[in-house]
PyMOL Python script that loads the backbone (N, CA, C, O; Angstrom):
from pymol import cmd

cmd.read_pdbstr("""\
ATOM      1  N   UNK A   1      -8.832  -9.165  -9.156  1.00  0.00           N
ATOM      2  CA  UNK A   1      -8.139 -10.329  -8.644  1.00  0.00           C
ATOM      3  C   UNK A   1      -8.347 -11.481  -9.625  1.00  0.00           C
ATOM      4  O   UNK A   1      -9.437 -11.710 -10.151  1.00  0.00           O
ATOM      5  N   UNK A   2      -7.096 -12.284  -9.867  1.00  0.00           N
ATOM      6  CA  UNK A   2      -7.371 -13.536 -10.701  1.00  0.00           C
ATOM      7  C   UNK A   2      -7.468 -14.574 -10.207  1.00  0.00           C
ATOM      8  O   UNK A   2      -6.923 -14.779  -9.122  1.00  0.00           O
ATOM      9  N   UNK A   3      -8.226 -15.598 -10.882  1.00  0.00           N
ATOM     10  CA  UNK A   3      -8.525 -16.951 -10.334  1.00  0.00           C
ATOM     11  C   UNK A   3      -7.477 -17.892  -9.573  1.00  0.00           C
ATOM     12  O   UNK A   3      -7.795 -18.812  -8.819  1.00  0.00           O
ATOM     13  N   UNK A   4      -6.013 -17.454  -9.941  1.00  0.00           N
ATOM     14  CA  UNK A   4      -4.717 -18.087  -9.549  1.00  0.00           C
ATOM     15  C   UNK A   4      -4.597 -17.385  -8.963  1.00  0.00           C
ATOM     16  O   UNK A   4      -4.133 -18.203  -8.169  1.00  0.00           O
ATOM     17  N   UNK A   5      -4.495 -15.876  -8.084  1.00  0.00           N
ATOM     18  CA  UNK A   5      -4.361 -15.469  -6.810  1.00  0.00           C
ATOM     19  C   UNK A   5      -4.971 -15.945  -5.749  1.00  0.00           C
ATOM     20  O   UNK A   5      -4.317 -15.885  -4.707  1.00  0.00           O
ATOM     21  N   UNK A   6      -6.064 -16.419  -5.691  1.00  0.00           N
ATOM     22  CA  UNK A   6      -7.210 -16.835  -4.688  1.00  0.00           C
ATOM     23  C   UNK A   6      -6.879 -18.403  -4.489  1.00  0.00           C
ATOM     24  O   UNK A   6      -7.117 -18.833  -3.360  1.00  0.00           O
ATOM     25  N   UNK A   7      -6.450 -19.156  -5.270  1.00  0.00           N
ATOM     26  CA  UNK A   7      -5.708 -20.353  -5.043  1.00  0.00           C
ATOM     27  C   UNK A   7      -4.827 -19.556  -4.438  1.00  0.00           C
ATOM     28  O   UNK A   7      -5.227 -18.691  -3.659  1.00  0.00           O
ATOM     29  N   UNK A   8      -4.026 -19.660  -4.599  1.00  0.00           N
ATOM     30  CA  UNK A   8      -2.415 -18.861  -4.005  1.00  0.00           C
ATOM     31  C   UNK A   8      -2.469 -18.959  -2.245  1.00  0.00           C
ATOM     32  O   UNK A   8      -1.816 -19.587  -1.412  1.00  0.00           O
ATOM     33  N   UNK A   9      -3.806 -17.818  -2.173  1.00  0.00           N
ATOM     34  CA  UNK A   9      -4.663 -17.331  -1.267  1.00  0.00           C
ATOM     35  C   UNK A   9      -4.646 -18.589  -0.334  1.00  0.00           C
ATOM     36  O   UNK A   9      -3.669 -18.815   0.379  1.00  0.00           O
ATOM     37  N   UNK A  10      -5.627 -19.314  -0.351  1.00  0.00           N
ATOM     38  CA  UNK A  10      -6.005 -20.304   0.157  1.00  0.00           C
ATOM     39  C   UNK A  10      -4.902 -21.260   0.395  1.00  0.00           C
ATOM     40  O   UNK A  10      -4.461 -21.293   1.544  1.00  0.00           O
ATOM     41  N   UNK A  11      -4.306 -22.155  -0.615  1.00  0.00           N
ATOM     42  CA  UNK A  11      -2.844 -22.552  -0.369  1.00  0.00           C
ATOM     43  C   UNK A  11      -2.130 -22.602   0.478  1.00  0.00           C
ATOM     44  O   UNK A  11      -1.563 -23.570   0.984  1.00  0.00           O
ATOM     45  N   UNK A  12      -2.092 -21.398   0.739  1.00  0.00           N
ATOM     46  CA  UNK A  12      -0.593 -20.715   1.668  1.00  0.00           C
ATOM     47  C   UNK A  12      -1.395 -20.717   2.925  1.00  0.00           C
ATOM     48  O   UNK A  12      -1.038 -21.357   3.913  1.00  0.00           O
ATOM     49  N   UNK A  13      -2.564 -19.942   2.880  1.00  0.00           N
ATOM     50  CA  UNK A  13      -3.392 -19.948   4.271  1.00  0.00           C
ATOM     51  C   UNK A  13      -3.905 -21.448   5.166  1.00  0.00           C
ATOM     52  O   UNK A  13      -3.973 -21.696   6.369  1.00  0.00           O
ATOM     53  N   UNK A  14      -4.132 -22.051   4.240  1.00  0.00           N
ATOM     54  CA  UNK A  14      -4.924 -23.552   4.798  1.00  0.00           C
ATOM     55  C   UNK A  14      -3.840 -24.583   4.458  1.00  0.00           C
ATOM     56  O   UNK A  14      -3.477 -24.725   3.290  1.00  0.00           O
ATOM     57  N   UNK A  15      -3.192 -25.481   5.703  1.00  0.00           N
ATOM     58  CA  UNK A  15      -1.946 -26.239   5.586  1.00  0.00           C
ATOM     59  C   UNK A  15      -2.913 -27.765   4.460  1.00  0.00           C
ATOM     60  O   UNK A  15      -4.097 -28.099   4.405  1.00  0.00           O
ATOM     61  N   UNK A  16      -1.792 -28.232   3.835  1.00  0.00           N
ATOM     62  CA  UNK A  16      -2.381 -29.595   3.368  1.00  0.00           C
ATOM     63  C   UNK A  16      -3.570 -28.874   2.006  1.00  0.00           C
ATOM     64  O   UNK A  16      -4.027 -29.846   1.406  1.00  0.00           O
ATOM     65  N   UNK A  17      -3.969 -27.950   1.591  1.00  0.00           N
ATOM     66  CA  UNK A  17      -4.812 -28.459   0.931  1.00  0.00           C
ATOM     67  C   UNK A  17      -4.471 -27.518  -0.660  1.00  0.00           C
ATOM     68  O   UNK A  17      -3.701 -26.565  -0.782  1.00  0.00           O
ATOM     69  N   UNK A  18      -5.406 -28.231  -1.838  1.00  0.00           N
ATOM     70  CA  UNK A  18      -5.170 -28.144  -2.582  1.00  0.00           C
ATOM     71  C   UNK A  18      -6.253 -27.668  -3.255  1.00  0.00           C
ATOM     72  O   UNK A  18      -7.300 -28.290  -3.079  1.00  0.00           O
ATOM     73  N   UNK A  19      -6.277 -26.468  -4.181  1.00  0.00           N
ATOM     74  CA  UNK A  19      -7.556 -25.820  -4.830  1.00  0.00           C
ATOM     75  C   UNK A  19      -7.233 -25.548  -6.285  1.00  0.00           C
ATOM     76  O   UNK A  19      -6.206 -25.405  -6.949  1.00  0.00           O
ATOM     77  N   UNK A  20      -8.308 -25.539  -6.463  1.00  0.00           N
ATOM     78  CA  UNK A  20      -9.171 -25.168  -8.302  1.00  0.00           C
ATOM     79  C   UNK A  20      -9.886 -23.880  -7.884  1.00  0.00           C
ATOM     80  O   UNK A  20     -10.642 -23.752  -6.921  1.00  0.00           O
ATOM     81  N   UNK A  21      -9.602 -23.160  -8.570  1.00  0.00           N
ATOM     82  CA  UNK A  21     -10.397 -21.970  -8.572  1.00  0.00           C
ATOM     83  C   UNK A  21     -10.353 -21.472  -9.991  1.00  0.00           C
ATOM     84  O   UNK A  21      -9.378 -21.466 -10.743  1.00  0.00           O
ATOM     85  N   UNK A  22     -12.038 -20.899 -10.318  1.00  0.00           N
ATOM     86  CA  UNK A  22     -12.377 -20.837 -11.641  1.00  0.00           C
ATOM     87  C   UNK A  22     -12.989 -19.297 -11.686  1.00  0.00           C
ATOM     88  O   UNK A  22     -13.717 -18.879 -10.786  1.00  0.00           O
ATOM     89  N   UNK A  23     -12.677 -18.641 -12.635  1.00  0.00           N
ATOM     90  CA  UNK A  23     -13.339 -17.405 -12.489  1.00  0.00           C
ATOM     91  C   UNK A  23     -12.816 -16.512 -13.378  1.00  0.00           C
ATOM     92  O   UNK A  23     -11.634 -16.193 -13.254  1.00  0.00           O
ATOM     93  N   UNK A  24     -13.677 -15.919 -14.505  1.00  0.00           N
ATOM     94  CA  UNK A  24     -13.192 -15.681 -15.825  1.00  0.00           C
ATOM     95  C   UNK A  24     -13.447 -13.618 -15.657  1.00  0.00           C
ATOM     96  O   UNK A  24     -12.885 -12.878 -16.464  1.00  0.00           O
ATOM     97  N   UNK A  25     -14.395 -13.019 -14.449  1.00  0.00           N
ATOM     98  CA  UNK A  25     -14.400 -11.769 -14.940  1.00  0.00           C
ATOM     99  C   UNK A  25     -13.760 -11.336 -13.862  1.00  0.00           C
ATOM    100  O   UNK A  25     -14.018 -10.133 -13.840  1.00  0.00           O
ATOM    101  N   UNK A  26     -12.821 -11.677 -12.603  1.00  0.00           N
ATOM    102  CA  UNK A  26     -12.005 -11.267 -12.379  1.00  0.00           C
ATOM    103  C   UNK A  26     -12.914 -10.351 -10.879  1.00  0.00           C
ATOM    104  O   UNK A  26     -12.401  -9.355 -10.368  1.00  0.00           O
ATOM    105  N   UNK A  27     -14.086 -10.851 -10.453  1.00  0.00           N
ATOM    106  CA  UNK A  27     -14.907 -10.881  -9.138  1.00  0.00           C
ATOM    107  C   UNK A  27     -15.700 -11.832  -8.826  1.00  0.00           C
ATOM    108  O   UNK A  27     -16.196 -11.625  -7.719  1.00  0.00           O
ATOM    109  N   UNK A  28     -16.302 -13.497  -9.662  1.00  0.00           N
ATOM    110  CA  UNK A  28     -17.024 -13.934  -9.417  1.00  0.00           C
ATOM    111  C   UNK A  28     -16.273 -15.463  -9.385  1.00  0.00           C
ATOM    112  O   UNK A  28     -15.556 -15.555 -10.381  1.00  0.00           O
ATOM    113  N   UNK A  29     -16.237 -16.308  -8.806  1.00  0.00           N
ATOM    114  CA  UNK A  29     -15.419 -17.157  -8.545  1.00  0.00           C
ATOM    115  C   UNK A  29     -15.977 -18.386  -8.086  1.00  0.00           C
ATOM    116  O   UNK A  29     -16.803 -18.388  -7.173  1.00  0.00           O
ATOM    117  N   UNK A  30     -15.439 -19.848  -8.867  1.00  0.00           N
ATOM    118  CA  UNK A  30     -15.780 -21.108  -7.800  1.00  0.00           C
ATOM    119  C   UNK A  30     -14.624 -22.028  -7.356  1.00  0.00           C
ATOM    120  O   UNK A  30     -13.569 -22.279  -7.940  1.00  0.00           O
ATOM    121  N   UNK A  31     -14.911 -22.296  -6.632  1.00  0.00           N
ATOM    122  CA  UNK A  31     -13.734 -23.217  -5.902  1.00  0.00           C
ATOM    123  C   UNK A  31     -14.045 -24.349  -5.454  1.00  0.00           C
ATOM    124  O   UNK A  31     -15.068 -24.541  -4.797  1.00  0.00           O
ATOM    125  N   UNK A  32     -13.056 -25.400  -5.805  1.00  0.00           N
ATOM    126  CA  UNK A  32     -12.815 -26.432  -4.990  1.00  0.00           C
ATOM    127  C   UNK A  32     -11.865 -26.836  -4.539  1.00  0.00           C
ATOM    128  O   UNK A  32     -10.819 -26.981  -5.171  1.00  0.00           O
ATOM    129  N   UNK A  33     -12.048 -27.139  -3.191  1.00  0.00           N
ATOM    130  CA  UNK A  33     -10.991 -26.859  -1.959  1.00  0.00           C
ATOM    131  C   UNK A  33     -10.914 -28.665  -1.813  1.00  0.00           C
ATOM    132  O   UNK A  33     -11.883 -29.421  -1.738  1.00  0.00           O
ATOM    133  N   UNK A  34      -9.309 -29.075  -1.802  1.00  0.00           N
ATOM    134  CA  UNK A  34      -9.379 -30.329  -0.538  1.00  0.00           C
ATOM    135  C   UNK A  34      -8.560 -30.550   0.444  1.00  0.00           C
ATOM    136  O   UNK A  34      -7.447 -30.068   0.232  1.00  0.00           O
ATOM    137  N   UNK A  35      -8.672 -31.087   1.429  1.00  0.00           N
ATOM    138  CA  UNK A  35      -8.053 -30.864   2.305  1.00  0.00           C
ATOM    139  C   UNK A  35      -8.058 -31.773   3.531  1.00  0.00           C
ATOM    140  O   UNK A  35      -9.204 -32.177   3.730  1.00  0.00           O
ATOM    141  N   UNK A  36      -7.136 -32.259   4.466  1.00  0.00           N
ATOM    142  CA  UNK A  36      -7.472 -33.263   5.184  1.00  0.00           C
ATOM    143  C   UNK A  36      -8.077 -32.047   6.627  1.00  0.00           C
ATOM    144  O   UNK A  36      -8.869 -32.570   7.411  1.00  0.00           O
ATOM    145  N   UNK A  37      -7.863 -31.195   6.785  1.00  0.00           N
ATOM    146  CA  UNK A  37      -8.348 -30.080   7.581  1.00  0.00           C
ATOM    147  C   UNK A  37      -9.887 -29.708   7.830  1.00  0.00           C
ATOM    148  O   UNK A  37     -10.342 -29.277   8.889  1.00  0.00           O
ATOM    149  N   UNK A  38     -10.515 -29.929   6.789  1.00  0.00           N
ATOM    150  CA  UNK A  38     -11.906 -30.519   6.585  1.00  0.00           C
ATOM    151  C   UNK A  38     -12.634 -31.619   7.860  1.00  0.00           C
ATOM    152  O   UNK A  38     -13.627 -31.584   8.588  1.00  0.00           O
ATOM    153  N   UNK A  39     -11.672 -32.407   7.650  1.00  0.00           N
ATOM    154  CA  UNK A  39     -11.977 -33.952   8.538  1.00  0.00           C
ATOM    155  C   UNK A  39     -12.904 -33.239   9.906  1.00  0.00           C
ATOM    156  O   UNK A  39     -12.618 -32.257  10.591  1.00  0.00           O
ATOM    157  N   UNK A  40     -14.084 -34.144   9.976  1.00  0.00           N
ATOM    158  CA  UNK A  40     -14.920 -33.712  10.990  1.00  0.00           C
ATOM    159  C   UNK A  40     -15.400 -32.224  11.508  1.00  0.00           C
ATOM    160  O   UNK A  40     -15.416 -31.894  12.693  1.00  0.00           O
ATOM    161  N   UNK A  41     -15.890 -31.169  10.113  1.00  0.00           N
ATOM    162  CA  UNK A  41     -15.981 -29.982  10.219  1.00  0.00           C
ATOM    163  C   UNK A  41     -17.504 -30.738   9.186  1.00  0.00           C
ATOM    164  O   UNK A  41     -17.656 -31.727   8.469  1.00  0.00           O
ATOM    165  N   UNK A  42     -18.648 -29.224   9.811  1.00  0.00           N
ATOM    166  CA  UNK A  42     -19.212 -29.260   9.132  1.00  0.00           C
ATOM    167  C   UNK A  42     -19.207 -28.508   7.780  1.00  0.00           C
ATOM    168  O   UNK A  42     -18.106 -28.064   7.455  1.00  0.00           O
ATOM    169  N   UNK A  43     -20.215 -28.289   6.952  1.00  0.00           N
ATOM    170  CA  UNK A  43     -20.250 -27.417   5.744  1.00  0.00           C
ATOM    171  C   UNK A  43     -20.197 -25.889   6.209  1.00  0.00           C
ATOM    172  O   UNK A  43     -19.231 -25.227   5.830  1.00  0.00           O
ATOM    173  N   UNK A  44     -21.042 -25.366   6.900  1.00  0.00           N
ATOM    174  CA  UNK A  44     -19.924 -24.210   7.309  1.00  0.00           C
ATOM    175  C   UNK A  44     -19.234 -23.619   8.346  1.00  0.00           C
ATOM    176  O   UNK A  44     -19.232 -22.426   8.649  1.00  0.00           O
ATOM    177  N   UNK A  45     -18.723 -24.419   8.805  1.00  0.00           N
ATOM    178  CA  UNK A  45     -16.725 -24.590   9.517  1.00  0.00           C
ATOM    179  C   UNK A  45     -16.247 -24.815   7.817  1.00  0.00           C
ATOM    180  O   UNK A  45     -15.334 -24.138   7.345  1.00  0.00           O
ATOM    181  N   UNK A  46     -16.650 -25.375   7.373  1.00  0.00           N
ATOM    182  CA  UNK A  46     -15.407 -25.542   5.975  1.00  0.00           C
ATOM    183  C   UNK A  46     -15.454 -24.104   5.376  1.00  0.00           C
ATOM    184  O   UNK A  46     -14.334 -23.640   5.164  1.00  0.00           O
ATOM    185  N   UNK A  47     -16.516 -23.287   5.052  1.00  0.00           N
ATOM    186  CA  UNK A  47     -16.944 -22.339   4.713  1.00  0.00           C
ATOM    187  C   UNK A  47     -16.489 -21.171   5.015  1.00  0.00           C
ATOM    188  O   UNK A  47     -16.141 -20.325   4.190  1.00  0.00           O
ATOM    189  N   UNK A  48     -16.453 -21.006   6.724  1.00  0.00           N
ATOM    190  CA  UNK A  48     -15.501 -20.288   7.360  1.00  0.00           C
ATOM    191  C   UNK A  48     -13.950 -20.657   7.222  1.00  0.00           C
ATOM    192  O   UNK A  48     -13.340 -19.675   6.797  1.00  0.00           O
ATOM    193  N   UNK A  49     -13.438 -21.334   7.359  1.00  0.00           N
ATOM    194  CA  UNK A  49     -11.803 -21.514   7.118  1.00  0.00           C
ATOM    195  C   UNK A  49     -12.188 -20.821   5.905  1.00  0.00           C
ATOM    196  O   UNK A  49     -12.319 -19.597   5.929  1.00  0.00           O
ATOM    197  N   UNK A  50     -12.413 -21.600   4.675  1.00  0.00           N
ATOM    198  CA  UNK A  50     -12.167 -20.843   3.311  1.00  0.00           C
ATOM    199  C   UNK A  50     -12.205 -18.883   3.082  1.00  0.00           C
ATOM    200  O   UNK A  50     -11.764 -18.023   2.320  1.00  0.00           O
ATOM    201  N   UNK A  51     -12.927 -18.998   4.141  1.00  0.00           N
ATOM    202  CA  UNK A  51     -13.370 -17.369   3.825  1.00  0.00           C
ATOM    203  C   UNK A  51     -12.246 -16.846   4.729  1.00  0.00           C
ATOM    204  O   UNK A  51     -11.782 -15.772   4.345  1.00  0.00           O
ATOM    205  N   UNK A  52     -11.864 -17.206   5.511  1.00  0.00           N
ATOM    206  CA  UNK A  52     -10.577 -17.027   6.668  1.00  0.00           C
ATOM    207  C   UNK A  52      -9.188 -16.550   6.027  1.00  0.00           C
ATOM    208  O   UNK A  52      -8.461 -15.569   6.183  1.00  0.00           O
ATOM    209  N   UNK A  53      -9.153 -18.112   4.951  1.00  0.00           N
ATOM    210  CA  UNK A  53      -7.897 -17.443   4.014  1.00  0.00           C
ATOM    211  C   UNK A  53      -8.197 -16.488   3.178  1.00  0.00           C
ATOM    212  O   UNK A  53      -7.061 -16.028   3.068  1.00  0.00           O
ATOM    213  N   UNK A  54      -9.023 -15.640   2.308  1.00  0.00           N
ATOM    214  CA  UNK A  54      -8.809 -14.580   1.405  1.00  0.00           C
ATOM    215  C   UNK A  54      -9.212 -13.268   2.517  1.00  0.00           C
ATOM    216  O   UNK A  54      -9.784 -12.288   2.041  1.00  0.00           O
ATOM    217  N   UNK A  55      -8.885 -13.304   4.015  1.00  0.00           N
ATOM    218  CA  UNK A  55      -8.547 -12.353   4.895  1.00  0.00           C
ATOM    219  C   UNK A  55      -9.830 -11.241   3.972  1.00  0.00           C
ATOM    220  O   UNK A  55     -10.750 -11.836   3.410  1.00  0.00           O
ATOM    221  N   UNK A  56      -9.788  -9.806   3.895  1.00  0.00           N
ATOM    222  CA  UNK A  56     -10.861  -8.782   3.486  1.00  0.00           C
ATOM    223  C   UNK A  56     -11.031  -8.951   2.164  1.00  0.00           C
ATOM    224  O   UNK A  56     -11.753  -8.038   1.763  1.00  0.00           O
ATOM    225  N   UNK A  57     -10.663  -9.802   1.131  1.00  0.00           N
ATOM    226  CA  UNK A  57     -11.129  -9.391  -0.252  1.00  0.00           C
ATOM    227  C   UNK A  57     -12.181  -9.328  -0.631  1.00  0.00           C
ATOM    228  O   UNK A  57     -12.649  -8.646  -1.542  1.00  0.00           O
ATOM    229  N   UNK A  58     -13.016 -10.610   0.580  1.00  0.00           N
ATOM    230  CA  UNK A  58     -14.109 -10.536   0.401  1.00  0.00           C
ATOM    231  C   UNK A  58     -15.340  -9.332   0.785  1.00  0.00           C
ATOM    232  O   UNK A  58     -16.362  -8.968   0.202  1.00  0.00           O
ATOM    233  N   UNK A  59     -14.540  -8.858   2.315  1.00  0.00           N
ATOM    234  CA  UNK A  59     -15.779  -7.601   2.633  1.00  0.00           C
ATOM    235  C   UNK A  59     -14.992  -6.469   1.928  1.00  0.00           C
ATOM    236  O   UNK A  59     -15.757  -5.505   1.924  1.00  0.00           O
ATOM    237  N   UNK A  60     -13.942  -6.162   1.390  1.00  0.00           N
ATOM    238  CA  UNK A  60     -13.363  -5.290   0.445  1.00  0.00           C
ATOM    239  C   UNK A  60     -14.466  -5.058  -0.918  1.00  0.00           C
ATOM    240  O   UNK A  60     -14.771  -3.958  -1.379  1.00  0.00           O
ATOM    241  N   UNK A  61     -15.040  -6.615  -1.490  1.00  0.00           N
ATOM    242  CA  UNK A  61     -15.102  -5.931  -2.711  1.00  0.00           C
ATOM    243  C   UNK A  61     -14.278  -6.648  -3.876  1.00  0.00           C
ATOM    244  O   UNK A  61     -14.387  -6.832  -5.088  1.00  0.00           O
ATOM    245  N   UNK A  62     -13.501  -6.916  -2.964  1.00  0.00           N
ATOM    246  CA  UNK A  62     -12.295  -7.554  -4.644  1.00  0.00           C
ATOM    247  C   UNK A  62     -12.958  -8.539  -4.642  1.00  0.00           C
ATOM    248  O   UNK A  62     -13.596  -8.553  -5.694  1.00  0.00           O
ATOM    249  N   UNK A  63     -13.238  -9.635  -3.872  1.00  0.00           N
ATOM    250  CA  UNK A  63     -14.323 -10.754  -4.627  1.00  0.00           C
ATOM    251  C   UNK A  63     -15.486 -10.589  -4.302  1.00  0.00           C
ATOM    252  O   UNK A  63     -15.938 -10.461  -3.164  1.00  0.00           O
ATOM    253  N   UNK A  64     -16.034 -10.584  -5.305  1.00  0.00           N
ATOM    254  CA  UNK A  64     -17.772 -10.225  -5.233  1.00  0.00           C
ATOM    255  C   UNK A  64     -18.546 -11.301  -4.417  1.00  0.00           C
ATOM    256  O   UNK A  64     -19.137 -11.098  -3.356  1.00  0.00           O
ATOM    257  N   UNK A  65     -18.439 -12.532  -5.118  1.00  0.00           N
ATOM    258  CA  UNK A  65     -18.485 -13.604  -5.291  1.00  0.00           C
ATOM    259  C   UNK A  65     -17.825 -14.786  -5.386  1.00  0.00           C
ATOM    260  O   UNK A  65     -16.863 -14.909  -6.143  1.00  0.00           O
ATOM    261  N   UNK A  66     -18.306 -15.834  -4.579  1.00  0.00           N
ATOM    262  CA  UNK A  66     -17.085 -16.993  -4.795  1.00  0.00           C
ATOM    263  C   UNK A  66     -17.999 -18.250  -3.952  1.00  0.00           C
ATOM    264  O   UNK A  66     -18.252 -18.334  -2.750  1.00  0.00           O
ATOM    265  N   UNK A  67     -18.259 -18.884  -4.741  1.00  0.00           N
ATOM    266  CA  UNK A  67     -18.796 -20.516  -4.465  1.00  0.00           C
ATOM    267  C   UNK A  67     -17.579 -21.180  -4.115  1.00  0.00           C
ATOM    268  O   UNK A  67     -16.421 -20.912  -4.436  1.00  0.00           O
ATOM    269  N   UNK A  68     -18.052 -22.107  -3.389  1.00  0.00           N
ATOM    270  CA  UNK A  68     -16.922 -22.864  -2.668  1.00  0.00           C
ATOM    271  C   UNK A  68     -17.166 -24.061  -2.227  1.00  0.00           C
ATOM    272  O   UNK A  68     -17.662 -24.242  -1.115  1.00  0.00           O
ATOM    273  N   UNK A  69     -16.725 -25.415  -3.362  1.00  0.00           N
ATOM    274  CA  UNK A  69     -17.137 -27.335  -2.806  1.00  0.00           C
ATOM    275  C   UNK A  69     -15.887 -27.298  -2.029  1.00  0.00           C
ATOM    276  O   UNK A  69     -14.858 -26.740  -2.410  1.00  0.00           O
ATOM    277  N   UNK A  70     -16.102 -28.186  -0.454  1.00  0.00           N
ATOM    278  CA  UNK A  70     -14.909 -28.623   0.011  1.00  0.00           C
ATOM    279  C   UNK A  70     -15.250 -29.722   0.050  1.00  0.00           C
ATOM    280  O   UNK A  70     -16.444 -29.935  -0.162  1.00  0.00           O
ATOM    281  N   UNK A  71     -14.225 -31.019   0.373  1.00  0.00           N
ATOM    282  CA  UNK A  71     -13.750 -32.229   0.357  1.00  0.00           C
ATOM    283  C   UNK A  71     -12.469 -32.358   1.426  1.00  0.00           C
ATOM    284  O   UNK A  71     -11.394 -31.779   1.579  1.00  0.00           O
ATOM    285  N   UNK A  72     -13.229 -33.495   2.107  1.00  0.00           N
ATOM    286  CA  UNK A  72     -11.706 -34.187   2.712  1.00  0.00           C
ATOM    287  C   UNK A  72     -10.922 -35.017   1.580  1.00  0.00           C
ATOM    288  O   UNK A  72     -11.643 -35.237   0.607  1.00  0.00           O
ATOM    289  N   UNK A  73      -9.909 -35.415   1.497  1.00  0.00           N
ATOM    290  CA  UNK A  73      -8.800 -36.294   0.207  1.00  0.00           C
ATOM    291  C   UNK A  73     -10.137 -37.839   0.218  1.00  0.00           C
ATOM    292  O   UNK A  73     -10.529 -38.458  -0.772  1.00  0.00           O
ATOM    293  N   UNK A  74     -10.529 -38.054   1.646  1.00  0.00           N
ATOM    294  CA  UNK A  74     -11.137 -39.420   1.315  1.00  0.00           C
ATOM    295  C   UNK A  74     -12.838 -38.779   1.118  1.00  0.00           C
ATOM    296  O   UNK A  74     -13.590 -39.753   1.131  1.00  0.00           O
ATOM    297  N   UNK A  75     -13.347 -37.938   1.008  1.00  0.00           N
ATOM    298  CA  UNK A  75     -14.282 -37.301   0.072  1.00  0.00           C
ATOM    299  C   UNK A  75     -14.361 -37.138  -1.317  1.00  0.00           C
ATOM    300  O   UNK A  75     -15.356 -37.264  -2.031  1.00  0.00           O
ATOM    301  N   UNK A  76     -12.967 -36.781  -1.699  1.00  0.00           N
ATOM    302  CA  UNK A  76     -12.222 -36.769  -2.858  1.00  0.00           C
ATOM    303  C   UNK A  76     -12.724 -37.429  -3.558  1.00  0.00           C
ATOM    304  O   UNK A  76     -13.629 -37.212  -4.364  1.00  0.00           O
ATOM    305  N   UNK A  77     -12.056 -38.494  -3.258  1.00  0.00           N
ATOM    306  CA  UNK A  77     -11.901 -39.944  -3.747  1.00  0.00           C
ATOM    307  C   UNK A  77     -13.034 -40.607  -4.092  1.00  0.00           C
ATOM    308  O   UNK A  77     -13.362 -40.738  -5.271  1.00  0.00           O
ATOM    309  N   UNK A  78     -13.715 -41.071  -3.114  1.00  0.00           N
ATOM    310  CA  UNK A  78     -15.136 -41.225  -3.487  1.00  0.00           C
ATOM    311  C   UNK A  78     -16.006 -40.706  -4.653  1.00  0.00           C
ATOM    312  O   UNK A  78     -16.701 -41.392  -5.403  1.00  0.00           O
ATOM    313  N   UNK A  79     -15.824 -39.250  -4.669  1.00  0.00           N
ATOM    314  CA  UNK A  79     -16.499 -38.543  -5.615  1.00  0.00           C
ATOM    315  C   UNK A  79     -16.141 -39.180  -7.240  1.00  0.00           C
ATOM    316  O   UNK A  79     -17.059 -39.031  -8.047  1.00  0.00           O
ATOM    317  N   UNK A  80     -15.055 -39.774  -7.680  1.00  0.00           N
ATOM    318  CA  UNK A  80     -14.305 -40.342  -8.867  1.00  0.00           C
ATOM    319  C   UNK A  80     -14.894 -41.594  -8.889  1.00  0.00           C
ATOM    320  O   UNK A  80     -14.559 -42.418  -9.739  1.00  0.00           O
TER     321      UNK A  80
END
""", "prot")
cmd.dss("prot")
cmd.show_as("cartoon", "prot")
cmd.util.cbc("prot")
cmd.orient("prot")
């Protein structure tokens, strides 16, 4: 799986948000997710959604691995 499928992934699955996903051997992966969907979730409720959208790749095997920063847009922001 490539780093632009798993965006894709997420994208389409989670309304509003927007990802970076980095990952050069094609199982080990990081991401950063933002999203106003976030808003009043903890770190993992954010954790779970994320893992929600790539449905089995993860207990499949196709991603080994995958780190994952989320952000609300006004988390975002701040961070700059």
């Amino acid at each position: 799986m490539r780093a632009d499928d798993i965006k894709k992934l997420i994208e389409k699955n989670l309304p509003n948000a927007s990802a970076t996903v980095e990952g050069e051997d094609g199982r080990h992966f990081s991401a950063i997710v933002i999203s106003p969907e976030f808003s009043g979730k903890n770190r993992i409720q954010r954790q779970q959604m994320i893992h929600k959208t790539l449905g089995n790749h993860i207990n499949d095997g196709t991603i080994h691995a995958i780190s994952i920063k989320t952000f609300t847009p006004e988390e975002w922001q701040q961070r700059e």
